[in-house]
C-alpha positions in Angstrom: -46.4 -98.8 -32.6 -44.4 -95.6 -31.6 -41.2 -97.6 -33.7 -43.3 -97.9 -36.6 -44.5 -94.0 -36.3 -40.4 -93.4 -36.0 -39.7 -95.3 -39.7 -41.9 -93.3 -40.8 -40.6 -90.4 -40.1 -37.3 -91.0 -41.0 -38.4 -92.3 -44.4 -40.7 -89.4 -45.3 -37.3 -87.1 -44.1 -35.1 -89.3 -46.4 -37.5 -88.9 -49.1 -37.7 -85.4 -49.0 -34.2 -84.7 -48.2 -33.4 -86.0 -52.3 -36.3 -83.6 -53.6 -35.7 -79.6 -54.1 -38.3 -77.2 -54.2 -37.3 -74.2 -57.0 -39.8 -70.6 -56.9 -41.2 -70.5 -60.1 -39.7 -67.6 -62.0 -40.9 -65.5 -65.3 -39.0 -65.0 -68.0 -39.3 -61.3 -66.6 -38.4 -62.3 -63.5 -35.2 -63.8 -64.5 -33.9 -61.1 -66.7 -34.6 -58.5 -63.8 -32.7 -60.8 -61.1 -29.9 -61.8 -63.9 -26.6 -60.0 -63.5 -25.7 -61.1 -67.1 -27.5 -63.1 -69.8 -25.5 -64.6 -72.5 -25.7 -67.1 -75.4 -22.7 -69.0 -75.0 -20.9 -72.4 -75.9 -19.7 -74.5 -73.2 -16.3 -75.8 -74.5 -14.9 -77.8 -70.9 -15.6 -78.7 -67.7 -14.0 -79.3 -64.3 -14.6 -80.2 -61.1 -12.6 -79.9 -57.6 -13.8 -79.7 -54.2 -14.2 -76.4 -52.0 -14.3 -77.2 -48.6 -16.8 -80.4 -48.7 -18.4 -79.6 -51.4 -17.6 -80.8 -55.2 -18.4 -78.0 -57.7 -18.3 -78.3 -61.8 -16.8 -75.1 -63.5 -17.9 -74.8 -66.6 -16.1 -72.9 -69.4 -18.0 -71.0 -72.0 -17.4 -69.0 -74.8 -19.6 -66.8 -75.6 -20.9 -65.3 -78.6 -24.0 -62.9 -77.6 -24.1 -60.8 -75.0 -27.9 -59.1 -73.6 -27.2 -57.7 -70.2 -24.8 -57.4 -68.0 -20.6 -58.1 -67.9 -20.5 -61.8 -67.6 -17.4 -64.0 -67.1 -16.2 -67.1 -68.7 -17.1 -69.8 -65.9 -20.1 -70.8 -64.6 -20.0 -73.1 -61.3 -22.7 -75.3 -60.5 -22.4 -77.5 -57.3 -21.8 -81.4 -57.8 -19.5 -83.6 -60.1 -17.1 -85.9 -60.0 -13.4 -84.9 -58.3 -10.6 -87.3 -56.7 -12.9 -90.3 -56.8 -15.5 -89.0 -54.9 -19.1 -88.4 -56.6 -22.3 -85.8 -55.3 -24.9 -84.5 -57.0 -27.9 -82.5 -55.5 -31.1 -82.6 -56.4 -32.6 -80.1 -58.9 -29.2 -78.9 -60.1 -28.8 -79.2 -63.7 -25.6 -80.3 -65.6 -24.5 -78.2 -69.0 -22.7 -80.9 -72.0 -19.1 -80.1 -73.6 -20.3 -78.4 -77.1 -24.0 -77.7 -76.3 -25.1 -74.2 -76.9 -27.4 -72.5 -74.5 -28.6 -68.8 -73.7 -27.8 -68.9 -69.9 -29.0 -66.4 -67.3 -26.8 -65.6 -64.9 -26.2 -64.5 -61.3 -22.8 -63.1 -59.8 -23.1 -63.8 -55.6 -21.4 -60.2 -54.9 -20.1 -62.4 -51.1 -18.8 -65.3 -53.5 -17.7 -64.0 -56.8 -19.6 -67.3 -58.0 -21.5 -67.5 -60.6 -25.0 -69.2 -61.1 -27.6 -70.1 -62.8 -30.8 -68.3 -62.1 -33.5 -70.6 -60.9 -31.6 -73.5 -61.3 -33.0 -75.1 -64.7 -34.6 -72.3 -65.5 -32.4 -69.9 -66.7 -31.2 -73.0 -68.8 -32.3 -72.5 -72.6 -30.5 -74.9 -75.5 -30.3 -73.1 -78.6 -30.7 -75.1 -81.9 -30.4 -74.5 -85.3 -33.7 -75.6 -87.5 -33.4 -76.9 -91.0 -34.8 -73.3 -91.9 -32.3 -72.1 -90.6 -33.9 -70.3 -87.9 -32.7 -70.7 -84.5 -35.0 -71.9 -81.5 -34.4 -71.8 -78.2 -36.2 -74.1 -75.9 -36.4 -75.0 -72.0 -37.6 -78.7 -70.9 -40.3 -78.6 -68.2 -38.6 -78.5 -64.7 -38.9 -81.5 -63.1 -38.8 -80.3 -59.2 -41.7 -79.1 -57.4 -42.2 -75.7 -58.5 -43.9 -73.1 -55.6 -45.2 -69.9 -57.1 -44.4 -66.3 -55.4 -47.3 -67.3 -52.5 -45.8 -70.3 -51.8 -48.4 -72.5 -53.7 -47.7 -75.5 -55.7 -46.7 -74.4 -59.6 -46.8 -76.1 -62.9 -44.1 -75.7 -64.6 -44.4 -76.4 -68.8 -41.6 -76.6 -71.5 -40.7 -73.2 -72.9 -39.9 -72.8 -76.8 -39.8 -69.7 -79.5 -37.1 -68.4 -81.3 -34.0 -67.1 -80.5 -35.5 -63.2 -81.4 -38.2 -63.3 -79.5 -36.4 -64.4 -76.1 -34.1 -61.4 -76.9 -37.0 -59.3 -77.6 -38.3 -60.5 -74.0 -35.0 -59.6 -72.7 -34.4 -56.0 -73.9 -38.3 -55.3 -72.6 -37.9 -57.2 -69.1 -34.4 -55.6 -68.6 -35.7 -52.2 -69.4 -37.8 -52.3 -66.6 
């Protein structure tokens, strides 16, 4: 019985070892902790290993700046380098010509730059046939925890591109 008990344990650790848990953040909340949000292009990406870790480095060119001094790389952990695959749960993955609006964080110990909350500070920016441009953030898929540590739901984020920078100059000004 005890051995049975064990397998359990060791599957229910397994299981949540490939899950991540994010904090649900506001829009405010992201612009406040963002050390630069831009809308940029991503125009390449590689990927190399420090220490035993993959990373992907992202290029970007961007085209709209809203706060802060941002570089032109963004390094998100996982990829593909030398033959070897990882990926992690909950980390997102940015595609060669896509256009986003990206909030960003700087680790001051690092000199890396992130994504803030993971997919959430993630927004693809579209053009639509009115010529109007949308932004729009797919509902996070990980378990979501809000600032008292209970369980979130997270829903899809859309509106155009002038109101998120509206939400951006009024969240940053605080």
């Amino acid at each position: 019985m005890s051995k049975f008990f064990g397998l359990i344990l060791v599957l229910w650790l397994c299981s949540a070892a490939a899950a991540a848990t994010l904090q649900q953040l506001s829009l405010d909340q992201m612009t406040q902790s963002a050390t630069a949000i831009i809308r940029a292009r991503v125009t390449g990406s590689s990927a190399s290993f420090t220490g035993s870790t993959i990373y992907t480095y992202y290029k970007l060119e961007i085209s709209e700046t809203w706060k802060g001094a941002p570089g032109t790389e963004v390094m998100l952990p996982g990829g593909v380098a030398n033959g070897y695959r990882q990926s992690f749960p909950g980390v997102p993955t940015l595609q060669t010509g896509s256009e986003y609006v990206l909030y960003l964080w700087k680790s001051p110990a690092t000199g890396i730059t992130h994504i803030v909350g993971m997919g959430q500070g993630i927004f693809n920016v579209t053009q639509q046939a009115d010529g109007s441009i949308q932004v729009a953030r797919p509902k996070i898929g990980e378990t979501m925890l809000d600032a008292n540590g209970h369980l979130a739901r997270d829903q899809a984020i859309q509106m155009r591109l002038s109101d998120l920078k509206t939400s951006i100059a009024a969240g940053a000004s605080k």
